[in-house]
C-alpha positions in Angstrom: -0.8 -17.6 7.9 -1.2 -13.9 6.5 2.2 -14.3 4.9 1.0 -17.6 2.9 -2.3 -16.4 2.1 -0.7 -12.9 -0.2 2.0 -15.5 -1.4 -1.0 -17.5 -2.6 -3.3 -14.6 -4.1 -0.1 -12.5 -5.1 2.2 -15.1 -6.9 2.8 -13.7 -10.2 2.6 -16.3 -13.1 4.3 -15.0 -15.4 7.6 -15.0 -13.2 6.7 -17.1 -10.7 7.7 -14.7 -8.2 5.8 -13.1 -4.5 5.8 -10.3 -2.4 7.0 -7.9 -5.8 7.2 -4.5 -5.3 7.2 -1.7 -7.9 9.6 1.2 -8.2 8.3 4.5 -7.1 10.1 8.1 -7.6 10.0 11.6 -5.9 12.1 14.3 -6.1 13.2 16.7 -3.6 13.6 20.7 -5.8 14.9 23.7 -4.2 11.2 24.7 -3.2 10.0 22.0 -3.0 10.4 18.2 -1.4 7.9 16.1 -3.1 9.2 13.4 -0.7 6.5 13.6 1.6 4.0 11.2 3.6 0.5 11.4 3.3 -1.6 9.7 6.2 -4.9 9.4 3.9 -3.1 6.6 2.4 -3.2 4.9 5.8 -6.9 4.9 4.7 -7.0 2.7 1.5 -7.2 -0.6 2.7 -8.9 -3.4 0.3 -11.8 -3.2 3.6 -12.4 0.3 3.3 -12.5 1.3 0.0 -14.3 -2.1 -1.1 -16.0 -3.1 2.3 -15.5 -6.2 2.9 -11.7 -8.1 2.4 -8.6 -7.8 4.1 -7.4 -4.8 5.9 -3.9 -5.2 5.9 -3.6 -5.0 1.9 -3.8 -1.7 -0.2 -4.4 -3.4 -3.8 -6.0 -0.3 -4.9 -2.4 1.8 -4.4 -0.6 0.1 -6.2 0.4 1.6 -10.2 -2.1 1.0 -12.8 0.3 -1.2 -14.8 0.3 -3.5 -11.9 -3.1 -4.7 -12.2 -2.9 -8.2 -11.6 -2.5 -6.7 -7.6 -6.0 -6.0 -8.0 -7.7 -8.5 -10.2 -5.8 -11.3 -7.9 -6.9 -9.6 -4.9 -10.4 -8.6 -6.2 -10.5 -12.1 -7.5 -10.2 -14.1 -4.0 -12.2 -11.5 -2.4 -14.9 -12.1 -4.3 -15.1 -15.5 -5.4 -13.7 -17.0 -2.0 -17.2 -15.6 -0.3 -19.1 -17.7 -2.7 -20.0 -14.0 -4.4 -22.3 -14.0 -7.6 -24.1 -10.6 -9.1 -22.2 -6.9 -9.7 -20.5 -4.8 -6.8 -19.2 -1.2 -7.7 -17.3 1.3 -5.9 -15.2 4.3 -6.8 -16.3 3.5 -10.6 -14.7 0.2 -10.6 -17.4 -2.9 -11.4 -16.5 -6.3 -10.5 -19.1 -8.6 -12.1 -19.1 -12.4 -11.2 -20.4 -15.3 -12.8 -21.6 -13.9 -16.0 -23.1 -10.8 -14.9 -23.2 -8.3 -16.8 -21.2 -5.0 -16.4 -23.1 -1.7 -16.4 -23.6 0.2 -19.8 -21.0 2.6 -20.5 -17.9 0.5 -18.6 -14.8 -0.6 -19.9 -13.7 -3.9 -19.6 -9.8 -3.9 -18.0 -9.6 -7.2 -17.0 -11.0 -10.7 -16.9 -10.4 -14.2 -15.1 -12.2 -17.1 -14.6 -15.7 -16.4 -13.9 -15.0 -12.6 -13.0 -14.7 -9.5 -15.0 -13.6 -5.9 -13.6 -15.0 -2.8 -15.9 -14.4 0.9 -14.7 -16.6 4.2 -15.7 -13.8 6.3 -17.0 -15.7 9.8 -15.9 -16.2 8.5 -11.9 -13.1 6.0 -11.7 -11.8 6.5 -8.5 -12.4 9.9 -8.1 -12.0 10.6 -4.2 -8.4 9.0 -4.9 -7.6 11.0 -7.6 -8.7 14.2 -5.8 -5.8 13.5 -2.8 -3.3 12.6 -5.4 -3.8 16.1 -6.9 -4.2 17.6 -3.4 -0.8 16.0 -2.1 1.0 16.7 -5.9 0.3 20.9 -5.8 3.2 21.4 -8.1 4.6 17.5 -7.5 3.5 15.1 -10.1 0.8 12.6 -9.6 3.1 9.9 -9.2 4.6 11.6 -5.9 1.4 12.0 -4.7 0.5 8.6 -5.1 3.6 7.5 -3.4 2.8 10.1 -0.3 -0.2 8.5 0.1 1.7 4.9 0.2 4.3 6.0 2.8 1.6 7.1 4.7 0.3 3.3 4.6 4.3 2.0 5.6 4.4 0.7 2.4 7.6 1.3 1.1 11.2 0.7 1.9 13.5 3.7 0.9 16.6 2.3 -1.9 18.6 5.3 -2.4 19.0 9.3 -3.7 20.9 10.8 -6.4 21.4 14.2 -7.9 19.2 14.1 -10.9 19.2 17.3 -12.1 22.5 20.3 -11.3 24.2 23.6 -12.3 27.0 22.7 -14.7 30.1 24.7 -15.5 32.1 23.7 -18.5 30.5 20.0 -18.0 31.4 20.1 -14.4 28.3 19.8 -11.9 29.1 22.8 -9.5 25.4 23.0 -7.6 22.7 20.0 -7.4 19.1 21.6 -7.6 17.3 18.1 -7.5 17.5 14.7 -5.4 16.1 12.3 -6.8 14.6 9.1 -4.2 13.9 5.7 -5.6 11.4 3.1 -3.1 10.2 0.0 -3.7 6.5 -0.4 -2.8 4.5 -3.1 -1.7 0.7 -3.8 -1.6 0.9 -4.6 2.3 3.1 -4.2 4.7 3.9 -7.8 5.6 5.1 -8.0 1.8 7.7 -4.9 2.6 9.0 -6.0 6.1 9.5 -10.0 4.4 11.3 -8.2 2.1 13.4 -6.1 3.7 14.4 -8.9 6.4 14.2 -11.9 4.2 16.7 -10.3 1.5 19.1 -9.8 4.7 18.8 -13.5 5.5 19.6 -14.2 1.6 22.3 -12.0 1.1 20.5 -10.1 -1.6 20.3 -6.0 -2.0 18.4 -3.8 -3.5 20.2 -2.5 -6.2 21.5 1.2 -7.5 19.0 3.9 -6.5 18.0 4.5 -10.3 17.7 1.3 -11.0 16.1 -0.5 -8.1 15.2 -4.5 -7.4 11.9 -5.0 -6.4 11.0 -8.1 -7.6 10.5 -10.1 -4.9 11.1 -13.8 -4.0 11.2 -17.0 -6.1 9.4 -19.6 -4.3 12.7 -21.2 -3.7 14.2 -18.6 -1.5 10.7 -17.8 -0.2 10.8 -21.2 1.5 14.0 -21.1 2.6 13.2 -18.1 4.9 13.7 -18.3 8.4 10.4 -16.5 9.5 11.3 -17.2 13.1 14.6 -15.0 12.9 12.0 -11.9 11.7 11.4 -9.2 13.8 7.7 -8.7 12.6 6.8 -6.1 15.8 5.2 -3.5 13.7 2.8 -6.3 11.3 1.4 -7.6 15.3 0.7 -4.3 16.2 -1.4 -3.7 13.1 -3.9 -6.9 14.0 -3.5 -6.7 17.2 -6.0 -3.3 19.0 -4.1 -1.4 21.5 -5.6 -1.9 24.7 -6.8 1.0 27.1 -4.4 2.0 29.4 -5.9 0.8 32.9 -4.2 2.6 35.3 -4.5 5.8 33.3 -8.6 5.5 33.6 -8.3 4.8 37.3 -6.3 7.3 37.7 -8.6 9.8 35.9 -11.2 8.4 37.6 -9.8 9.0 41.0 -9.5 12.7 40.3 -13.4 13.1 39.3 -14.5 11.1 42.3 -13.9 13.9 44.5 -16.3 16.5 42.7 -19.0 13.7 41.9 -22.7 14.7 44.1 -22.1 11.8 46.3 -26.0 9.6 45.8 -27.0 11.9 42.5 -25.8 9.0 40.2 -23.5 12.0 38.2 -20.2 13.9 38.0 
């Protein structure tokens, strides 16, 4: 059901392709490996950074020149709960129904009956703040993608020497790996990808030039989603349960210094 409802909200028109991905770069330097996870990413969810919407999809991650992510997902958000006024957070604005956007904003998308403005002096500041945070001498792409692995985001395509020590033309010492992923906006979108391109036979190309376009909706439907292993998407709806025995066990042990009758350990 999850899997059809991002299809649905995700399917780009323009290619009519789902569950795309965008290519994301870090670089591992002698002094530095900007290949890193960042667990405040884990954080980002459409439901806590908006409130209300899904918790398994991290719009809000993705690049900015992917911003259909976030106007589709903003879009059903919104509008499916029968939504009608302004909401604002992190100095984004979504207005529906021909409200108007606060003074000062800049319109950066529109769709039907909803617009999406943003305050370029508060835009998503407490993002920004970890993305320079995670960068220190790491660019503010890497960052970004930190923050994404630390959300299981992204599945890793390859490494290269991108930058070396040459002798007469000859590269004698590599001083920089270069790591190419492709990133999704939930992790459902990444595992169908990785498992569903095994069922299809496809890769995902060279390292520096990565595929992360997706599925058409032709090889989308001819996925077996029984054959999946889709362990790690359960345990991400389903709450771990307390350990029983552990409690009794702890339990046990304070029952012996408890003032028998005193209603207290």
């Amino acid at each position: 059901m999850e899997a059809v409802r991002e299809a649905g909200i995700y399917l780009d028109p323009a290619t009519m392709r789902v569950f795309t991905g965008e290519d994301n770069r870090c670089r591992n330097r002698l002094l530095k490996n900007c290949c890193t996870t960042n667990s405040a990413g884990a954080g980002y969810a459409n439901q806590s950074v908006f409130g209300f919407g899904s918790k398994l999809v991290f719009d809000i991650l993705m690049n900015s020149r992917n911003r259909q992510f976030v106007t589709q997902g903003l879009q059903a958000m919104f509008t499916g709960a029968g939504f009608s006024g302004t909401f604002t957070s992190y100095g984004v604005t979504i207005a529906v129904n021909g409200t108007a956007v606060p003074a000062g904003s800049i319109t950066i998308a529109s769709s039907g009956n909803m617009v999406i403005a943003v305050d370029p002096y508060s835009l998503v500041i407490a993002i920004i703040i970890y993305v320079v945070l995670s960068a220190l001498s790491c660019n503010a792409g890497e960052g970004k993608l930190a923050m994404k692995e630390g959300a299981s985001l992204c599945h890793t395509v390859g490494t290269w020497c991108s930058s070396c020590i040459r002798v007469l033309g000859s590269c004698v010492s590599c001083i920089e790996h270069t790591t190419s992923k492709c990133c999704f906006n939930s992790r459902l979108a990444r595992m169908i990808n990785e498992q569903g391109r095994q069922q299809l036979g496809l890769d995902w190309g060279p390292p520096k030039n990565p595929q992360c376009d997706g599925f058409t909706v032709a090889q989308l439907q001819s996925l077996d989603f029984a054959r999946m292993d889709l362990t790690e998407f359960y345990a991400s709806i389903v709450p771990t349960l307390p350990n029983v025995s552990a409690i009794q066990a702890a339990n046990a042990e304070r029952a012996a210094t408890c003032y028998y009758g005193r209603g207290k350990c």
